[in-house]
N, C-alpha and C positions, 0 to 999 in steps of 0.2 A: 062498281067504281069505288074506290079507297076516298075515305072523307076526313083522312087527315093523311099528314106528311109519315115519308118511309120513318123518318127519324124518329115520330113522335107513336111509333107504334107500340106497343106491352111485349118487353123482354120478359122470353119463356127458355128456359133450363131443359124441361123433360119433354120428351120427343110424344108423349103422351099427350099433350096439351096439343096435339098438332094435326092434323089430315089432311094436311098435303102445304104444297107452296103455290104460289102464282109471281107471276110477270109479265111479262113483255116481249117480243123481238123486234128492234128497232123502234118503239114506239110507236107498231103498228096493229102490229094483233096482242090483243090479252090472253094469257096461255095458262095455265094449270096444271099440275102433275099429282097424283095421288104417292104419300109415301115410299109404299109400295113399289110403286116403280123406280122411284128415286133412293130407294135404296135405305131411309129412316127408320123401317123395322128391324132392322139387324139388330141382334142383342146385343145391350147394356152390362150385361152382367157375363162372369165366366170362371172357372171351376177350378183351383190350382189344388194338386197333389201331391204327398209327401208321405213317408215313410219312414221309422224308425225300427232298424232292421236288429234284435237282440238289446229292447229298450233299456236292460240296467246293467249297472258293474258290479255291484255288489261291493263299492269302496263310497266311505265318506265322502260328500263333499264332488262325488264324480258327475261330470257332466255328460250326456249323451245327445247326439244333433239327429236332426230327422235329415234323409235324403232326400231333394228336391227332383232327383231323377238322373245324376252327374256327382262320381265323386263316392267317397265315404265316410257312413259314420265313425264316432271316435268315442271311446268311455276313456275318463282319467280325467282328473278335477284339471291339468292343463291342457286337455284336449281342444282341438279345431277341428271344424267341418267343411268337408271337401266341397259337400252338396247342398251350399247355401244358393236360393232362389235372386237369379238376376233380374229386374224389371225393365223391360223397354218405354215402359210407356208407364204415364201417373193412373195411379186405381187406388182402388180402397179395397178393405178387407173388413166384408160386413159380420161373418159367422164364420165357427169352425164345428166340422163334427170330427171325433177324434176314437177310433175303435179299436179297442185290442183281439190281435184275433188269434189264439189259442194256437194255430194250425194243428197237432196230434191232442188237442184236449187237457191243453195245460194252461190251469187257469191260475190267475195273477197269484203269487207267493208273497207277502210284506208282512211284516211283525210289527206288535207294537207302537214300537219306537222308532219305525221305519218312513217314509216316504219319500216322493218323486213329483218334483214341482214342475211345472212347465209355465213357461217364458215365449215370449215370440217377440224379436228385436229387430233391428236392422246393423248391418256395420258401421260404425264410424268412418270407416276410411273404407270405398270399394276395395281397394288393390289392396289392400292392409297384408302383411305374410301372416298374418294368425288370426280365428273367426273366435276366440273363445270369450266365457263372459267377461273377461276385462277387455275385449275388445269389439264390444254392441253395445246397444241401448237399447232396453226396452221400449216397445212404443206404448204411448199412453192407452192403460187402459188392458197391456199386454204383457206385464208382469206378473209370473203368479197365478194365472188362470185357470189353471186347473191343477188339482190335487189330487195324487192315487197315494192313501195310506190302506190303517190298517183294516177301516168297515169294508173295504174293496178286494181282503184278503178272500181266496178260493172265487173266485164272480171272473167275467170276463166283460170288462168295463166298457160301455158307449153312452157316451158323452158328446153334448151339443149345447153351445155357446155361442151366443150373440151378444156380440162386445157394444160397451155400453156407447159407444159413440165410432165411428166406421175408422178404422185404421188406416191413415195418409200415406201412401208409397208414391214419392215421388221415380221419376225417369230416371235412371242408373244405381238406383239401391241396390242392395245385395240383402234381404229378407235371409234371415235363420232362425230357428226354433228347435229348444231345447229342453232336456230335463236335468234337475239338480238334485241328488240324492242325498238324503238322512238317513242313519244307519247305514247299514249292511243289506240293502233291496236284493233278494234270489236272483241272479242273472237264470232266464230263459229262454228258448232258443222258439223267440214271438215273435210277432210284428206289434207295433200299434201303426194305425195308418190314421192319417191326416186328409182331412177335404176340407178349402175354405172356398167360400162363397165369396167373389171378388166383383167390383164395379168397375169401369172405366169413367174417368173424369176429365 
């Protein structure tokens, strides 16, 4: 039997603090259900994917969008992407790991003076007619985050990041992520692929 009021019970957030529920029907029988059955194990967390299919242009200043699975990329510093990520529902974006994958054994080409920054923003405006960088914001913490220059030259880069604080995606965002080139970066005919680690809130 409960020795204080429902009201004055300890608000809990994580489904982990938890083994089950109890109540009542009718205020007759006391009743209990283990998680489990009610369904509280379902996962928290879940796994979005993306692709940047021919990651550089080989032109100053070019932008390249990853494909969220709809839609295509674009190189050309006023480029848009088709295959920016819609959100149904509010989550976070805890980590990302990001791999370039050679296919025929061609590994990253950048000079010098060369590199390719990567950004991950949201739109300003869902319905906007253009996704390019004048038309995002980076999210805090999501500007900049990764760098392939020239120690990266001939390697085939994989890389994993956990942003310093979980990136906020509110219900109807429109998520995109991209690269911004220096120099004149080798256009090759690669992927890099994208996996980020996501929570539901």
């Amino acid at each position: 039997m409960a020795n204080e009021k429902f009201s004055d019970f300890t608000l809990k957030t994580d489904l982990a603090d938890f083994d089950g529920l109890v109540g009542f029907d009718t205020g007759v029988r006391n009743l209990k259900i283990s998680k489990e059955n009610l369904g509280l194990h379902l996962p928290t967390r879940f796994m979005l994917s993306a692709t940047q299919d021919g990651p550089f242009a080989g032109a100053i200043g070019a932008n390249t969008y990853f494909n969220w699975g709809g839609g295509n990329r674009g190189t050309s510093a006023s480029t848009y992407s088709d295959g920016g990520f819609y959100s149904p529902v509010d989550c976070e974006i805890i980590s990302i790991s990001l791999r370039y994958d050679g296919r025929t054994g061609n590994p990253i080409s950048i000079g010098v003076a060369e590199s390719a920054v990567y950004t991950i923003a949201k739109l300003d405006t869902p319905n906007n007619s253009t996704s390019n960088d004048g038309a995002n914001t980076a999210f805090p913490g999501g500007a900049s985050f990764w760098t392939l220059d020239n120690a990266d030259d001939g390697t085939f880069p994989l890389f994993t990041y956990t942003f310093p604080a979980p990136l906020v995606v509110s219900a109807g965002d429109i998520v995109v992520m991209y690269s911004v080139e220096t120099g004149t970066v080798t256009p090759q005919s690669v992927d890099i692929s994208a996996h980020l680690l996501c929570q539901f809130t």
